[in-house]
N, C-alpha and C positions, 0 to 999 in steps of 0.2 A: 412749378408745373403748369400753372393758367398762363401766364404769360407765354410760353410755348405751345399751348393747345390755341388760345386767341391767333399767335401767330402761324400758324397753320390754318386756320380758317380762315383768316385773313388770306392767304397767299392760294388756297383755295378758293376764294369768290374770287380774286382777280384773276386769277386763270379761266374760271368760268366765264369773265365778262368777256375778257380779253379772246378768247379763243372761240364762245359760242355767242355772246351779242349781251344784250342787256334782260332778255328774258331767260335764258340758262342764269346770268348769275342770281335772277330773281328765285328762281329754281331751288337753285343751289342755297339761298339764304332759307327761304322755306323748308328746306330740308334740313336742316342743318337745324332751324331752330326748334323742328317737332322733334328731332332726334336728342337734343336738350332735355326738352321736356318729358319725354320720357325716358329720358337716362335718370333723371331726376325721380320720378316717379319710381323708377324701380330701385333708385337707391334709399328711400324713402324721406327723402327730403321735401316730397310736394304730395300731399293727395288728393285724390281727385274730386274731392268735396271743395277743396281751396278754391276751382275754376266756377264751381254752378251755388255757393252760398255768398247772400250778400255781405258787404261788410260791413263794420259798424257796430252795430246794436244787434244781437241775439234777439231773432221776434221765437217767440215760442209760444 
């Protein structure tokens, strides 16, 4: 199943570059990777503590 989803995005940024220049496929990558992240977020594999706590050592 990744390996087809990668390959879809893949063939989706080069369509972006390829047809709208280097700032659509930039576009298109940013997009692409917030929409990751929050797929992920909602499937509950990431939360949103992971992005704003340091890592490391627990200061408490």
């Amino acid at each position: 199943m990744l390996p087809a989803f990668c390959l879809a995005v893949g063939m989706a940024l080069g369509f972006a570059g390829y047809f709208g220049g280097f700032g659509a496929f930039l576009l298109v990558a940013a997009l692409g990777a917030i929409g990751f992240v929050v797929g992920r977020l909602l499937e509950g594999d990431l939360e949103f503590g992971d992005f704003v706590r340091p890592r490391g050592r627990n200061r408490r």
